[in-house]
C-alpha positions, 0 to 999 in steps of 0.5 A: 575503518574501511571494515566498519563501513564495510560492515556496515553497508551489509548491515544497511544493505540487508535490512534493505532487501529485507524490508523489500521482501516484505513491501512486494510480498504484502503487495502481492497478497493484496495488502498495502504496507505503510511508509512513513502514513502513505500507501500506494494501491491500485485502483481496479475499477472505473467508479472515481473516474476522471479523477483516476480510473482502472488500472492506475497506482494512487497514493493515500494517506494516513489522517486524523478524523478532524482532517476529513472533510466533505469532498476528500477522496478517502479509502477505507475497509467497506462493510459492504458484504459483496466487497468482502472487506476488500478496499474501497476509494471514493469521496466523501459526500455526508458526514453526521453524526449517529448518536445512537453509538455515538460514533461520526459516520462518513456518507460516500460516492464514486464520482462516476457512480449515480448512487451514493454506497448503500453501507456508511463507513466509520472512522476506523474504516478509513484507511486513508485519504487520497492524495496523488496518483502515481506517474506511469500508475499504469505501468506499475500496476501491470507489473504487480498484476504480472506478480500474482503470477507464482512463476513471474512471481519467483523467477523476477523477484524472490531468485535475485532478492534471495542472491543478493542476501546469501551475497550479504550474508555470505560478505558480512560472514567474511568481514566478521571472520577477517575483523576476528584475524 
């Protein structure tokens, strides 16, 4: 029994570390990699100041397009070209129908700007919808700039993560021959 559970912990533990890889990889590479519908981002600019500013880690969410309303702060793939396809958070000032595609277009604004965005944003832009801004945001946010450091980046995690694996490999290895004795 105390094998399995052995075992098994490897198992868990590997899958773990694993699915950490992939988390700070997709984060390092500017991308946001959902769980359970919910990403965590860091905000780079002041236009949705006071509700968050630069530098802080907001969490959003996945949402169906009936749960969007006037007023929800959402982030979404903007079309503008001088974004290139980069994330965007700001509120939802419009929403309208365009019946020429027959699509519902959402018109958007950042609360700290004096102009709404020139480019409108369909649904299947929309990332998700804001809901919270992380405690100590800041904090994270300044380790993950510090991670795009290659050298910041291999010597704090990709050295232990790769350690702690050959660790579990080496320990699931060892189980399995003794289970086979």
């Amino acid at each position: 029994m105390r094998r399995v559970l052995s075992i098994t912990g490897n198992i868990i533990f590997t899958a773990v570390v694993l699915y950490l890889c992939y988390f700070i990889i997709q984060a390092v590479q500017n991308q946001s990699p959902a769980v359970f519908g919910y990403r965590m981002l860091r905000v780079v600019t002041d236009s949705m100041e006071p509700v968050f500013t630069s530098g802080d880690c907001i969490i959003i969410k996945e949402t169906g397009q009936e749960e969007l309303a006037v007023g929800d702060i959402i982030t979404f793939v903007s079309r503008d070209p001088s974004l290139q396809g980069g994330f965007n958070t700001h509120r939802i000032i419009d929403i309208a129908a365009d019946y020429t595609v027959g699509n519902v277009v959402y018109y958007t604004k950042g609360d700290n700007n004096n102009w709404e965005d020139e480019y409108a944003v369909l649904y299947e832009d929309i990332v998700g919808r804001y809901v919270n801004t992380l405690p100590f945001g800041e904090q994270i946010s300044s380790f993950l700039e510090k991670l795009s450091d290659r050298n910041y980046y291999f010597a704090v995690v990709i050295i232990p993560i790769l350690l702690c694996f050959i660790s579990s490999i080496h320990q699931l290895v060892k189980d399995i021959k003794e289970r086979k004795s």
